[in-house]
C-alpha positions as CSV (number, residue, x, y, z in Angstrom):
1,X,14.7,13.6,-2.4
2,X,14.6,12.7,1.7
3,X,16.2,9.6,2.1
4,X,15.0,9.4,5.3
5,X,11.3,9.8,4.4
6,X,12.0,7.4,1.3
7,X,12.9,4.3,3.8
8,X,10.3,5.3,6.0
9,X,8.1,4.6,3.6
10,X,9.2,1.9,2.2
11,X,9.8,-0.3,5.3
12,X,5.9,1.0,6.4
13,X,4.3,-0.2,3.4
14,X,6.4,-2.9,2.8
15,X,5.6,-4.5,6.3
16,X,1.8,-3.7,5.3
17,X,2.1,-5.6,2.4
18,X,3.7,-8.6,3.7
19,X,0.4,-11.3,3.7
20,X,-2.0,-9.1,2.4
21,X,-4.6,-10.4,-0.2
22,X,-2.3,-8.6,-3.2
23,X,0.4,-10.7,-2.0
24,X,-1.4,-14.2,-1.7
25,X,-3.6,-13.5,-5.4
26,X,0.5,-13.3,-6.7
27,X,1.3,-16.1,-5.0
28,X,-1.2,-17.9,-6.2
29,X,-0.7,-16.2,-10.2
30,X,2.5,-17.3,-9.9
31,X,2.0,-20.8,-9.1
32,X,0.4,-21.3,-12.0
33,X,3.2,-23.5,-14.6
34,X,1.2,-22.1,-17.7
35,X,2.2,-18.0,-17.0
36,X,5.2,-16.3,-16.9
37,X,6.6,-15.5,-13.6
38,X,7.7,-12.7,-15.6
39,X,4.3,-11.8,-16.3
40,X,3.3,-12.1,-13.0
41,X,6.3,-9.7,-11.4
42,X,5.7,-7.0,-14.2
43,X,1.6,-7.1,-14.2
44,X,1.9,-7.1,-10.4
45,X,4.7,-4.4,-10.1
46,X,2.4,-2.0,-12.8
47,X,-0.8,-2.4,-10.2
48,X,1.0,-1.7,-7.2
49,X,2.8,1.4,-9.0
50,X,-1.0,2.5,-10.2
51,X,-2.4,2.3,-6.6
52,X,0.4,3.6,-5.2
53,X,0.1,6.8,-7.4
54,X,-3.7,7.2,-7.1
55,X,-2.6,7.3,-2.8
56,X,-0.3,10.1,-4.0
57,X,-2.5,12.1,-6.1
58,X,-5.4,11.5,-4.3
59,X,-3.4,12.5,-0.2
60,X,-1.9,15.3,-2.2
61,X,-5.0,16.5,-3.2
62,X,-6.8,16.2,0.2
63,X,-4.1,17.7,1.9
64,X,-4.9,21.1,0.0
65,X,-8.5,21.1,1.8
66,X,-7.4,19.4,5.2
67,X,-4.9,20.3,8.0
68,X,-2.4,17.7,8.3
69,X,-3.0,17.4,12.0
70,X,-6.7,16.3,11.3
71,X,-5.2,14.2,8.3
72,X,-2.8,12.7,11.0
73,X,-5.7,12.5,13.6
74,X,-8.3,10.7,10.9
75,X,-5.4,8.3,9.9
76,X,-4.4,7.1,13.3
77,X,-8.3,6.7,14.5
78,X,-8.5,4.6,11.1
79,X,-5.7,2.6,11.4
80,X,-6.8,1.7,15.5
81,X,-10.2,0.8,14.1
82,X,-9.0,-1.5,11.6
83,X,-6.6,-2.9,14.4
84,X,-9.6,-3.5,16.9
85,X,-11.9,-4.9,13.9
86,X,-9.3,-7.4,12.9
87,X,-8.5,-8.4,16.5
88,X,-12.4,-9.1,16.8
């Protein structure tokens, strides 16, 4: 395992998660007196472990049929779009 690559990936998606909708809709689970918080952590955990492995199997996959530098080039053009859409 890369422990570099590891932390780089965890810092990156963690500061993408930080005040996304996933994060406020367990915010507001947890709020809630009559469920566990438990319930909440572990239901929450389980979905963001199943999404995270669909991104996994799914960039593996497309990275058997795409160069990485178009993969890289796609990605960064996505992620600017999504900047300038949120900052209009």
């Amino acid at each position: 395992m890369n422990l570099r690559a590891l932390l780089l990936v965890f810092g990156t998606i963690f500061l993408a998660e930080l005040g996304d909708k996933t994060q406020l809709a367990t915010f507001l689970f947890a709020s809630d007196r009559q469920i566990s918080k438990l319930s909440v952590f572990i239901g929450a955990s389980l979905a963001l472990i199943a999404t995270s492995a669909i991104g996994v199997l799914l960039g593996d996959a497309i990275s058997r049929l795409v160069s990485e530098k178009l993969l890289r080039t796609v990605a960064g053009a996505g992620f600017v779009g999504i900047g300038i859409w949120t900052i209009v």
